[in-house]
MDTraj code that builds the backbone (N, CA, C; nanometers):
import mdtraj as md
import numpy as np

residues = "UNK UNK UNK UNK UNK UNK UNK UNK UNK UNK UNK UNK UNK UNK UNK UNK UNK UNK UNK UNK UNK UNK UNK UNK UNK UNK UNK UNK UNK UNK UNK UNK UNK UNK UNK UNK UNK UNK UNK UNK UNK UNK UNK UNK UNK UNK UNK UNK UNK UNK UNK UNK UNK UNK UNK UNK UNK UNK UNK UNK UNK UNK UNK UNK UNK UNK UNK UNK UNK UNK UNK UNK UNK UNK UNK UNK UNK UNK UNK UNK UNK UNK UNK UNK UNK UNK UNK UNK UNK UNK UNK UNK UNK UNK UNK UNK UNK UNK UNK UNK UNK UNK UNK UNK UNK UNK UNK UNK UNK UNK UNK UNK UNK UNK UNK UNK UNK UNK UNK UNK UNK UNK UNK UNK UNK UNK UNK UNK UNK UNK UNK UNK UNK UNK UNK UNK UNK UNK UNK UNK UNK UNK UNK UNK UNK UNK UNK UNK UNK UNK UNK UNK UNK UNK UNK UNK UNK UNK UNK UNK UNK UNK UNK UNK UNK UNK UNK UNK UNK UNK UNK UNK UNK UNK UNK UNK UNK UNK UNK UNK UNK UNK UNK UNK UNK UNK UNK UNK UNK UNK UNK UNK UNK UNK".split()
xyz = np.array([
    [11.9965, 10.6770, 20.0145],
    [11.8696, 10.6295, 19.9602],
    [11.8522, 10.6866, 19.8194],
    [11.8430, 10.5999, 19.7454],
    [11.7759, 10.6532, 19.6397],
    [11.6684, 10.7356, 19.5484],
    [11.6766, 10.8037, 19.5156],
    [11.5417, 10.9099, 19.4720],
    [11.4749, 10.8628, 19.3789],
    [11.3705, 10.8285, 19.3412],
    [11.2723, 10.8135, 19.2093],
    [11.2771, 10.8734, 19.1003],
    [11.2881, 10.8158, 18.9866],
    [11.3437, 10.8479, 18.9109],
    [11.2412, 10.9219, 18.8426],
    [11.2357, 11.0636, 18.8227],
    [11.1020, 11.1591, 18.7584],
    [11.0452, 11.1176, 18.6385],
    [10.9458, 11.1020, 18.5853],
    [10.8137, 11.0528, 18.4770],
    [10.8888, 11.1731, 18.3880],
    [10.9454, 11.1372, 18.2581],
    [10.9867, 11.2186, 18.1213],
    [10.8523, 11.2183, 18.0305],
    [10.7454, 11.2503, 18.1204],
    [10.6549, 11.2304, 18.0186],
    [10.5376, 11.2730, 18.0609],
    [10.4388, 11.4036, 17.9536],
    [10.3024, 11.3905, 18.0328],
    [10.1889, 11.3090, 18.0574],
    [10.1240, 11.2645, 18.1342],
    [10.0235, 11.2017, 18.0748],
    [9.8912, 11.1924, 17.9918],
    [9.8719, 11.3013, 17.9787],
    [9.7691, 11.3466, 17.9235],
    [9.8439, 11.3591, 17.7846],
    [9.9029, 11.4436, 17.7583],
    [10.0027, 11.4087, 17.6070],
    [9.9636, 11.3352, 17.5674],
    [10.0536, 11.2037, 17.6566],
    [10.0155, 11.0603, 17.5973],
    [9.9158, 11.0134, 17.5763],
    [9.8089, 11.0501, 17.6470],
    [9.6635, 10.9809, 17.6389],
    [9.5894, 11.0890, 17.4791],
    [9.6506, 11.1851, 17.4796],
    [9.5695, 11.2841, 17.3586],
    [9.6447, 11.2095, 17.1771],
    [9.7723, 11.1545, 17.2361],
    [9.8545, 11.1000, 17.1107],
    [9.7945, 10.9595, 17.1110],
    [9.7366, 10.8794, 17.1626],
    [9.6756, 10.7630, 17.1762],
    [9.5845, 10.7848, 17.1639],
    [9.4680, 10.8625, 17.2285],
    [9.3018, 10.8470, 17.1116],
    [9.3340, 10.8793, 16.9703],
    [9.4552, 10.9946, 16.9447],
    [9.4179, 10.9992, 16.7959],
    [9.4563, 10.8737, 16.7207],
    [9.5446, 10.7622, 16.7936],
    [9.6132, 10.6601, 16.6851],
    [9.4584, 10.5325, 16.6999],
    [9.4001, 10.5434, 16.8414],
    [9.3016, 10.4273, 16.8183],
    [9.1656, 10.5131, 16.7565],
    [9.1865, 10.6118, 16.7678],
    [9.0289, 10.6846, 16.6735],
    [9.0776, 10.6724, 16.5142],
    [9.1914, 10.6548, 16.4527],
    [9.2252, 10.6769, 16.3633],
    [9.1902, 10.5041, 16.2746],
    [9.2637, 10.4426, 16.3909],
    [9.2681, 10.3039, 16.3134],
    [9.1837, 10.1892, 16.4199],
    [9.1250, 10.2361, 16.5391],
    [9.0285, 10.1472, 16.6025],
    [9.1481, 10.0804, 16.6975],
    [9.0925, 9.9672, 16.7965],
    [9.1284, 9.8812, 16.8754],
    [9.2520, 9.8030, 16.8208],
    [9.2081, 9.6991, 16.8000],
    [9.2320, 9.5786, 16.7077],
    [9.3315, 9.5805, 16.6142],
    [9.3302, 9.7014, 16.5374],
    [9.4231, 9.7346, 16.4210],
    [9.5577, 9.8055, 16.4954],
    [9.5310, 9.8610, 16.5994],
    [9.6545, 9.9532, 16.6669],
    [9.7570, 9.8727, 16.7413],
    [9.8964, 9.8351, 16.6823],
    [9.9813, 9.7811, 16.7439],
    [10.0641, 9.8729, 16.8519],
    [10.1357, 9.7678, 16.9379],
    [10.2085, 9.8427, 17.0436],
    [10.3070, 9.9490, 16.9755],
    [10.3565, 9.8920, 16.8588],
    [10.4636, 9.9592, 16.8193],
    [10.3821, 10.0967, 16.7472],
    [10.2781, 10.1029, 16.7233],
    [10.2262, 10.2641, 16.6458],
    [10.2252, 10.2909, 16.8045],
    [10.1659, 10.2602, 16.9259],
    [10.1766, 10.3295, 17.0605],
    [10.2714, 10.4099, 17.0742],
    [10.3689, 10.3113, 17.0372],
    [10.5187, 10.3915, 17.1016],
    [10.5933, 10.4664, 17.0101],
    [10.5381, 10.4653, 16.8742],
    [10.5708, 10.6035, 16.8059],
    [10.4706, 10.7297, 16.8054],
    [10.3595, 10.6861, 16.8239],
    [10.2459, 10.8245, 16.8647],
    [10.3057, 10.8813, 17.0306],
    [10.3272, 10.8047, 17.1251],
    [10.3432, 10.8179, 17.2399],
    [10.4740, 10.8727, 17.2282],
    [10.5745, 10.8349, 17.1724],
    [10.6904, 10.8721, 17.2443],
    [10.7142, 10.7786, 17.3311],
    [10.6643, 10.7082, 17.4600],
    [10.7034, 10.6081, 17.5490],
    [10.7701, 10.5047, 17.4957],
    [10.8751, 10.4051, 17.5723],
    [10.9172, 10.2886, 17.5254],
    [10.8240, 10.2117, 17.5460],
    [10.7881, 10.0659, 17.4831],
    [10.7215, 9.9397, 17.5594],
    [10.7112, 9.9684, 17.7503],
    [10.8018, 9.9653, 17.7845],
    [10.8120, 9.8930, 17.9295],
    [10.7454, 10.0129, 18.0354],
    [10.7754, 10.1510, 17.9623],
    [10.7027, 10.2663, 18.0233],
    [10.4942, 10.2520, 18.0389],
    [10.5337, 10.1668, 17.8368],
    [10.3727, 10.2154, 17.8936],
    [10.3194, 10.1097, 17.9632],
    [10.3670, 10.0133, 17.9464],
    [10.3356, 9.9114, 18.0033],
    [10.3116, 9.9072, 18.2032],
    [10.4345, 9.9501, 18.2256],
    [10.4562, 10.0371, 18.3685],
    [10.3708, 10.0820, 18.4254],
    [10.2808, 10.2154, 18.3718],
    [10.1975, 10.3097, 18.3538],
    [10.0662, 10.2559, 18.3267],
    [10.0463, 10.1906, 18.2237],
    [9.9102, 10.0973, 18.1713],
    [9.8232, 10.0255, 18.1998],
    [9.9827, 9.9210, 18.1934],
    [9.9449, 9.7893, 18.2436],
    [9.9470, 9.6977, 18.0930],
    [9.8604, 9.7508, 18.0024],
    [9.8350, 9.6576, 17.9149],
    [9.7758, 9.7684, 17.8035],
    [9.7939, 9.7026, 17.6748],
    [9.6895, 9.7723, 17.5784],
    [9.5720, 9.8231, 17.5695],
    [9.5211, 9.7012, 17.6906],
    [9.3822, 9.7613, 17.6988],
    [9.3641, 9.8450, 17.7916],
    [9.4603, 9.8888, 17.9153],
    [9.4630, 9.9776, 18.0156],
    [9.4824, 10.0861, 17.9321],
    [9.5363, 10.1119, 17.8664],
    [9.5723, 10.2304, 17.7427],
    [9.4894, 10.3038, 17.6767],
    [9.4227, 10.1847, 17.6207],
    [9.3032, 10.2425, 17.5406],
    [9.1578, 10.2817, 17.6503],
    [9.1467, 10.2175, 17.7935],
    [9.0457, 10.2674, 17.8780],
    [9.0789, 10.3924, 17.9501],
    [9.2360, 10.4359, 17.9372],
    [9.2761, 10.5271, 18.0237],
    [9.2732, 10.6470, 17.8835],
    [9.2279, 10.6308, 17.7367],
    [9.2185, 10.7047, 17.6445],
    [9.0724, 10.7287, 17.5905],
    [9.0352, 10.6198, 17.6584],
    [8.8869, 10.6609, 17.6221],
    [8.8349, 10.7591, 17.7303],
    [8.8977, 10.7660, 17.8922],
    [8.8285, 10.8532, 17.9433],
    [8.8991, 11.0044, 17.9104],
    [9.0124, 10.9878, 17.8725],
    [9.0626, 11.0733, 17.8230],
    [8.9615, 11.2112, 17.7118],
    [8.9421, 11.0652, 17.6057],
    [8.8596, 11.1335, 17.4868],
    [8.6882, 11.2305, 17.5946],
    [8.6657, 11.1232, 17.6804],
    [8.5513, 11.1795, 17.7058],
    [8.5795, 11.3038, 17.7734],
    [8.6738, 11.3388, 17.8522],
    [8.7012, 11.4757, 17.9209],
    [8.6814, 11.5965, 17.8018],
    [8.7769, 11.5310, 17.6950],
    [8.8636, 11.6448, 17.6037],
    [8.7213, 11.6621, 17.4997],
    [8.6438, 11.5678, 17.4514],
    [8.5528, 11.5313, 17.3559],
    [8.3780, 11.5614, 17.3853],
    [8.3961, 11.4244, 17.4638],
    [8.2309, 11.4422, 17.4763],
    [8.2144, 11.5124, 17.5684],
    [8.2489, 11.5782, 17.7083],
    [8.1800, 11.6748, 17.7970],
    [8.1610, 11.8137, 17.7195],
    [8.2513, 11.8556, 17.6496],
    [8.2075, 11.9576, 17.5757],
    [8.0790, 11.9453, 17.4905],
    [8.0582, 11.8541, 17.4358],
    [7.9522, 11.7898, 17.3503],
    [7.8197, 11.8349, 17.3564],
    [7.7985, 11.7395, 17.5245],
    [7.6754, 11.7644, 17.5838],
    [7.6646, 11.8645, 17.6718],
    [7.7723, 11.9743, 17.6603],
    [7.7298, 12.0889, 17.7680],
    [7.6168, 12.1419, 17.7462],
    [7.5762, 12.2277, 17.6150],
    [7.4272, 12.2455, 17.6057],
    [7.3314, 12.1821, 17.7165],
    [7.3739, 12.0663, 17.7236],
    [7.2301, 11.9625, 17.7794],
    [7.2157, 12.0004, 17.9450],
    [7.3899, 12.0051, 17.9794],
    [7.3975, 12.0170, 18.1040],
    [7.3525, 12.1752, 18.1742],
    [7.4441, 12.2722, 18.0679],
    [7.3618, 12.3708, 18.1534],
    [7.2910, 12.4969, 18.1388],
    [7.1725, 12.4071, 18.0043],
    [7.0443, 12.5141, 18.0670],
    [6.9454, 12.3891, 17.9649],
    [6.8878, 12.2590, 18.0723],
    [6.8180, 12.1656, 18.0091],
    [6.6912, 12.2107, 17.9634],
    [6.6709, 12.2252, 17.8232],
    [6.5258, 12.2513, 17.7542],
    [6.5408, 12.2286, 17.6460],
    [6.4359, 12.2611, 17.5145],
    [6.4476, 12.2509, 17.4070],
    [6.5047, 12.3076, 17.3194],
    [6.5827, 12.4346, 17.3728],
    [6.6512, 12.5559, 17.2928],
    [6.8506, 12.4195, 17.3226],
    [6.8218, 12.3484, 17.4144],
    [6.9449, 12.3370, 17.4953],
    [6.9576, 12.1473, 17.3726],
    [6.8495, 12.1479, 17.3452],
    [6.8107, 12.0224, 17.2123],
    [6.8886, 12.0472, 17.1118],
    [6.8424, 12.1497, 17.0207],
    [6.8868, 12.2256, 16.9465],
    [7.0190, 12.2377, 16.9325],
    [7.0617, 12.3155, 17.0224],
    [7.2407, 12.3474, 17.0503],
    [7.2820, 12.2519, 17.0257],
    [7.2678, 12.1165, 17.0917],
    [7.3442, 11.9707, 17.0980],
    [7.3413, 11.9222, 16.9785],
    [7.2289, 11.9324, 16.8855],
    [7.2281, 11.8745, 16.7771],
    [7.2840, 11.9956, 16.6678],
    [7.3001, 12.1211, 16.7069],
    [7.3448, 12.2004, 16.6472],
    [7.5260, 12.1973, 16.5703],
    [7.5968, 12.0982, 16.6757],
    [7.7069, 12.0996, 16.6695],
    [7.7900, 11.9961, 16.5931],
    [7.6666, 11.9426, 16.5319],
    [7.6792, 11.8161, 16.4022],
    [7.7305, 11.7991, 16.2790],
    [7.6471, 11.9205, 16.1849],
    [7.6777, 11.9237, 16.1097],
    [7.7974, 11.9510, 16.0370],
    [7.8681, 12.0431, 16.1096],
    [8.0014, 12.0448, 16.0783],
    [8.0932, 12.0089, 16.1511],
    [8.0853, 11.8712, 16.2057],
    [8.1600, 11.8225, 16.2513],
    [8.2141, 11.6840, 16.1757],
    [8.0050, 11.6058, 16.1502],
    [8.0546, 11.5481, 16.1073],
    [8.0410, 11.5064, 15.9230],
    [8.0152, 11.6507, 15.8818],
    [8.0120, 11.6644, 15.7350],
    [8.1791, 11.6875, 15.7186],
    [8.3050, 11.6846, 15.8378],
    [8.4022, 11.7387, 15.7883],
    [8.4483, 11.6409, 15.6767],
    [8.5375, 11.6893, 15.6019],
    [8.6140, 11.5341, 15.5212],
    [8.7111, 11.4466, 15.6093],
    [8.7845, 11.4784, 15.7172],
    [8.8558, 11.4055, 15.7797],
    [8.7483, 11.3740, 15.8994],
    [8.6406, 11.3450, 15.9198],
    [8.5665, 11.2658, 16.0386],
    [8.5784, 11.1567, 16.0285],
    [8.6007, 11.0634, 16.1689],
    [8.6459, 10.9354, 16.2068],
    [8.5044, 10.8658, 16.2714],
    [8.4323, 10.9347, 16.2915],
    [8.3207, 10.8904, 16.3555],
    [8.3567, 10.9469, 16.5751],
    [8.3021, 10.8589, 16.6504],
    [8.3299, 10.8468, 16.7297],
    [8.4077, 10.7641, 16.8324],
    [8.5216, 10.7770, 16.8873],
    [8.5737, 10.6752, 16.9211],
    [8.4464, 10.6048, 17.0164],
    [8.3855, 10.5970, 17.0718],
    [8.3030, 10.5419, 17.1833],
    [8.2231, 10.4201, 17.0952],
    [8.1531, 10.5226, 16.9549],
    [8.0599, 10.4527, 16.9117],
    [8.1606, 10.3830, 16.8131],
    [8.2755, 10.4038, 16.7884],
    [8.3797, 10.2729, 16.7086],
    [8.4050, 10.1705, 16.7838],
    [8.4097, 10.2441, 16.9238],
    [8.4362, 10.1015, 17.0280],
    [8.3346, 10.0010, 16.9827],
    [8.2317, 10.0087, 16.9738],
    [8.0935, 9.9332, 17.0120],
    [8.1143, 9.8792, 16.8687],
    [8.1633, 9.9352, 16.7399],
    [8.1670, 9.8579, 16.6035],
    [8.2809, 9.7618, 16.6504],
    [8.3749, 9.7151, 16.7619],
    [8.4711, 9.6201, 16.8194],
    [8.4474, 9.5848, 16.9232],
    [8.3443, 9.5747, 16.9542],
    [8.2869, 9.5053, 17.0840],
    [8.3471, 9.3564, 17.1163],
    [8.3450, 9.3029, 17.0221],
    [8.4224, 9.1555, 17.0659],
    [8.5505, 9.1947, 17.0473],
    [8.6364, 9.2570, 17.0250],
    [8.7792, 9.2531, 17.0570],
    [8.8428, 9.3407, 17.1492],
    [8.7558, 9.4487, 17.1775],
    [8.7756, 9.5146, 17.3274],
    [8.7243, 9.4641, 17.4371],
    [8.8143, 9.5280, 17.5893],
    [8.7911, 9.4435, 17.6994],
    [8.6256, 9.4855, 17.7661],
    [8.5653, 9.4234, 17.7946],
    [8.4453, 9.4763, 17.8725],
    [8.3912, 9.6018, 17.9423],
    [8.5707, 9.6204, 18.0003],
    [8.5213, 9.7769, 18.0508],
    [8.5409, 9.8643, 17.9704],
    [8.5851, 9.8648, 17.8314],
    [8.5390, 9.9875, 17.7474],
    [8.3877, 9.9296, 17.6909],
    [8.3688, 9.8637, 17.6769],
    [8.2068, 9.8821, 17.5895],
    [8.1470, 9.9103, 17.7289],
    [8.1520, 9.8439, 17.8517],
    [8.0612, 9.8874, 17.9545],
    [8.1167, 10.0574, 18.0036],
    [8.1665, 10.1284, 17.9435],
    [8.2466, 10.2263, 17.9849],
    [8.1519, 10.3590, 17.8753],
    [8.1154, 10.2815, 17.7309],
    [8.0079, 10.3658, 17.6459],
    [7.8832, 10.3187, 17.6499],
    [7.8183, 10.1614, 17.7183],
    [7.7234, 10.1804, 17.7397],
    [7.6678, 10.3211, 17.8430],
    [7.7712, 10.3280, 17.9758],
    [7.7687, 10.4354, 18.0959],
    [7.7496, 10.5653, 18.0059],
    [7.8373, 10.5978, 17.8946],
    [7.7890, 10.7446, 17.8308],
    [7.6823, 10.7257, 17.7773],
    [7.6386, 10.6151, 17.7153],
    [7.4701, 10.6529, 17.6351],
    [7.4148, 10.6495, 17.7237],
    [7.3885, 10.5518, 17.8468],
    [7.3214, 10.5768, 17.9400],
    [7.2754, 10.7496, 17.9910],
    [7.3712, 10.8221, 18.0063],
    [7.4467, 10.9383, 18.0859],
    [7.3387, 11.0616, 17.9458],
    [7.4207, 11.0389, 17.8153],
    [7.3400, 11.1155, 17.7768],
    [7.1714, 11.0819, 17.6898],
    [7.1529, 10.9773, 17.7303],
    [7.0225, 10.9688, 17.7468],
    [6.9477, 11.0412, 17.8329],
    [7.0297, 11.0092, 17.9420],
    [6.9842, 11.1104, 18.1018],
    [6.9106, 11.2545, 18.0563],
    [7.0271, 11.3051, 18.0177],
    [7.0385, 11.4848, 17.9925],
    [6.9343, 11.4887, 17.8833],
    [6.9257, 11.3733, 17.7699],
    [6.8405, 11.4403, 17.6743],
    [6.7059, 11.4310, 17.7549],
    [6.6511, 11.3544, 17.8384],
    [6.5300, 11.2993, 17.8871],
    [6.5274, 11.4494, 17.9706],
    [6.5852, 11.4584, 18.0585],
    [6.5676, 11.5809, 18.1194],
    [6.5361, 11.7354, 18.0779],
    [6.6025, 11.7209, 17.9455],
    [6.5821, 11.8377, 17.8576],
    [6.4054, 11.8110, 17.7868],
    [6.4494, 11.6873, 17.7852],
    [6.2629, 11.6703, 17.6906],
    [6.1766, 11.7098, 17.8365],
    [6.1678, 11.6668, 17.9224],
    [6.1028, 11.7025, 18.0593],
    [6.1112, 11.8275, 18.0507],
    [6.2133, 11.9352, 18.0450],
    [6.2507, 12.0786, 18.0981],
    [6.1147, 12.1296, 17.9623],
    [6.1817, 12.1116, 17.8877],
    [6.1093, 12.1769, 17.7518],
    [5.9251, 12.1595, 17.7682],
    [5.8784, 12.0513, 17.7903],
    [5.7426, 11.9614, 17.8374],
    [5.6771, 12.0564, 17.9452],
    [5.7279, 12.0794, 18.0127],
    [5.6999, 12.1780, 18.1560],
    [5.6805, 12.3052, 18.1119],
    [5.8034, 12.3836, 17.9885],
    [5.7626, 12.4961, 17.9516],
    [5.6318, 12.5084, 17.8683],
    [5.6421, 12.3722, 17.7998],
    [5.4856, 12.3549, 17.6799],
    [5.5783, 12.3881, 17.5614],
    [5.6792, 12.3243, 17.5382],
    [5.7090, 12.3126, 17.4254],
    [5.7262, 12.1997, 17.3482],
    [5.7042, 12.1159, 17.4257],
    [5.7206, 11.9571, 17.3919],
    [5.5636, 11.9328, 17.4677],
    [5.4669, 11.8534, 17.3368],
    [5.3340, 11.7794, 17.4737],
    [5.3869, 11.7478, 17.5468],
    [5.3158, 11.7470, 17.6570],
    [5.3232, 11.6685, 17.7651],
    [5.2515, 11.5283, 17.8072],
    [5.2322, 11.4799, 17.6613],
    [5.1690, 11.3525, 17.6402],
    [5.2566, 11.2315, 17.6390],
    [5.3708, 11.3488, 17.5535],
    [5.5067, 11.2156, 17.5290],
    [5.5558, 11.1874, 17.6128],
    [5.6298, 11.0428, 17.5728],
    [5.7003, 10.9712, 17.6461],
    [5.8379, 11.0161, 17.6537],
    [5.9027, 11.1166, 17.7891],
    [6.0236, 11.1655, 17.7696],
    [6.1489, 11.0663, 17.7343],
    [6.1253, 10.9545, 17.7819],
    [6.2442, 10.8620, 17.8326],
    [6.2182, 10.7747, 17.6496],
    [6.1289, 10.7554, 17.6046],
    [6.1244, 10.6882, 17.4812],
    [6.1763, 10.7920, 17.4053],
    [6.1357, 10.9010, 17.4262],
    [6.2369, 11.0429, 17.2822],
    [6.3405, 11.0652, 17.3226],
    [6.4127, 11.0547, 17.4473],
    [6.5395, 11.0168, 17.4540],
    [6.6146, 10.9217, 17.4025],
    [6.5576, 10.8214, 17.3774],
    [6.6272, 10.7081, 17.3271],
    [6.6167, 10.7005, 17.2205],
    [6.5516, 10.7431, 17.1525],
    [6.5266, 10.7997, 17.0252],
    [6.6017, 10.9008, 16.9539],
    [6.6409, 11.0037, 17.0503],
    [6.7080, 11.0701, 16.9932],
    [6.8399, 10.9951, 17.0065],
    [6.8912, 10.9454, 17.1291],
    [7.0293, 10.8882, 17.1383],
    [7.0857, 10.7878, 17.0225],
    [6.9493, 10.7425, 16.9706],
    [6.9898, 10.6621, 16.8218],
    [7.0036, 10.7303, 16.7067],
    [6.9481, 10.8583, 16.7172],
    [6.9793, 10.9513, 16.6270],
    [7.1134, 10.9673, 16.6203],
    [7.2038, 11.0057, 16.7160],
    [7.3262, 11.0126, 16.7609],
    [7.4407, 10.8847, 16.7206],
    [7.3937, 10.7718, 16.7719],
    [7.4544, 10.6921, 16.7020],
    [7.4643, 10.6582, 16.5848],
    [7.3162, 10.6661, 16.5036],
    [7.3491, 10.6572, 16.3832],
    [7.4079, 10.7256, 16.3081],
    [7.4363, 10.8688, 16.3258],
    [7.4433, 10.9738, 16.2482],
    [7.6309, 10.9701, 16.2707],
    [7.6592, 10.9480, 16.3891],
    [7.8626, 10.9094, 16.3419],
    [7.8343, 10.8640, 16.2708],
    [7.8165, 10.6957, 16.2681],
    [7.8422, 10.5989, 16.1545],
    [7.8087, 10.6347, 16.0422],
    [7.7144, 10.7241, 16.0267],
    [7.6471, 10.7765, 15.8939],
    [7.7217, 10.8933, 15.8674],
    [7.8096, 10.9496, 15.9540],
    [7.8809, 11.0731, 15.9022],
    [8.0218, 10.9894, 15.8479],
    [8.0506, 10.9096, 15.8247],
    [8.1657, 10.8117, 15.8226],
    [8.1088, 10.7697, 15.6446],
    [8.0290, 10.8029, 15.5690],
    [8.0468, 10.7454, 15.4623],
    [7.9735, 10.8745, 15.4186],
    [7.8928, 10.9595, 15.4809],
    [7.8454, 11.0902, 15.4052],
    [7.8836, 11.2334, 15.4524],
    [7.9418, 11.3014, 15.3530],
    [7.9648, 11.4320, 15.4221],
    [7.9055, 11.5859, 15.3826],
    [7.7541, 11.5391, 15.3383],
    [7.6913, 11.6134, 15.3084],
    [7.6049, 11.7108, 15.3601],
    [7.6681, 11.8096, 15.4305],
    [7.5887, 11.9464, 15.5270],
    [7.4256, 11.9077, 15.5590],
    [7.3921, 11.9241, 15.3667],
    [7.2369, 11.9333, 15.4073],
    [7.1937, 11.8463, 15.4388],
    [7.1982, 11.7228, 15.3828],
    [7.1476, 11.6071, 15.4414],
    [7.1526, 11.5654, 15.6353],
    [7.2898, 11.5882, 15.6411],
    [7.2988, 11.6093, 15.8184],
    [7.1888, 11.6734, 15.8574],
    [7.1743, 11.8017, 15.8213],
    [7.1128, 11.8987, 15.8884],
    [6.9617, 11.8562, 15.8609],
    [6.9165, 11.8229, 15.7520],
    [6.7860, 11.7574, 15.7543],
    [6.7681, 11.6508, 15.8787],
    [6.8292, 11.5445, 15.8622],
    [6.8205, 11.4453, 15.9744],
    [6.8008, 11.5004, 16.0768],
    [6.8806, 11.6019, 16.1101],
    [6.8740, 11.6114, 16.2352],
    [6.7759, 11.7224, 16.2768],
    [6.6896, 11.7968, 16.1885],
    [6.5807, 11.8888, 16.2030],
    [6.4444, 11.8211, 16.2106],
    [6.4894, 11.6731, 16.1293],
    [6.2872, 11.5626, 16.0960],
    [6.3461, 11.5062, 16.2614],
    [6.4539, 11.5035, 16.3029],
    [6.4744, 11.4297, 16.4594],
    [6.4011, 11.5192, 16.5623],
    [6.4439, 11.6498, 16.5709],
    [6.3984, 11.7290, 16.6916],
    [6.2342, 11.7717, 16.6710],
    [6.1784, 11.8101, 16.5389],
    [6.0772, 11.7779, 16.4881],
    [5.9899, 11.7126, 16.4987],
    [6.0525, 11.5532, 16.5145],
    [6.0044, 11.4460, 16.5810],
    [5.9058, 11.4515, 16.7479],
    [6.0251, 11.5277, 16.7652],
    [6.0451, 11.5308, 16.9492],
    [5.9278, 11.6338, 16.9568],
    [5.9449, 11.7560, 16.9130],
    [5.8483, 11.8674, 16.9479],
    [5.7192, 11.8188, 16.8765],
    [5.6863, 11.7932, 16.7512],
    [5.5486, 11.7504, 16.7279],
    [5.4295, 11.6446, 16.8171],
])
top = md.Topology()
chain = top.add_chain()
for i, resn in enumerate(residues, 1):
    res = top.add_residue(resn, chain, resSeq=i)
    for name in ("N", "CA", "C"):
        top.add_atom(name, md.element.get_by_symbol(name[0]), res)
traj = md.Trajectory(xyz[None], top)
């Protein structure tokens, strides 16, 4: 009987060498053949493994979110309040004042919404959803201590802030100016606590 022939390859590797080629150049623009020189894999491996380009890029987007965004929103997750606001938005400015920032792959997905498959845009609607969640909960946590009225609408300053968030990749994608970040994002929480 024959034995199976062992995987020459990690997967996660592969999935960390593939967000950087579709965060770099998006969906649409990324041919099989940059795959299989970022990857290392032949065609038929990833294909094997995949399935398809777009299995690639959904099996790299959850990728990105393990390696990327859970770190992100840890603040939010564990100790939800307004100090835990702060932190999250704390981790902005120099990220995305760097000179090499790409924005976000999630929120680039959504600038290719018509040329990606459904389950990645329904895959970052699920994260804004998700951290809408945490910010709402944090506006609640904070509200309870009396640091936020308790007049506001938690679930509307969540979403509010979550557009803060989106806008501010795309806006870190043509500006890389510290203070200005850091303003935005001080008249945002500002927002929230007044």
């Amino acid at each position: 009987m024959a034995m199976a022939r062992a995987k020459e390859y990690e997967r996660e590797e592969v999935l960390d060498r593939a967000v950087s080629v579709f965060w770099a150049k998006g969906f649409e623009a990324t041919s099989m053949s940059d795959l299989v020189k970022a990857t290392g894999l032949n065609t038929f491996s990833m294909y094997r493994e995949f399935g398809s380009k777009e299995g690639l890029f959904e099996a790299a987007m959850e990728s990105y979110y393990r390696s990327w965004l859970r770190a992100m929103v840890d603040p939010l997750v564990a100790a939800p309040g307004l100090s835990a606001i702060r932190a999250f938005f704390g981790k902005f400015p120099d990220m995305v004042a760097s000179r090499d920032f790409m924005g976000c792959l999630f929120m680039n997905t959504l600038a290719e919404k018509n040329v990606v498959g459904k389950k990645a845009v329904d895959r970052v609607a699920e994260f804004c959803d998700e951290l809408s969640g945490l910010l709402e909960h944090s506006i609640l946590a904070a509200q309870k201590a009396g640091e936020i009225p308790r007049d506001k609408d938690a679930k509307a300053l969540s979403r509010f802030l979550l557009c803060v968030v989106e806008g501010l990749v795309l806006h870190g994608r043509v500006c890389n100016d510290k203070a200005e970040i850091r303003n935005i994002l001080a008249t945002a929480v500002e927002t929230v606590e007044g």
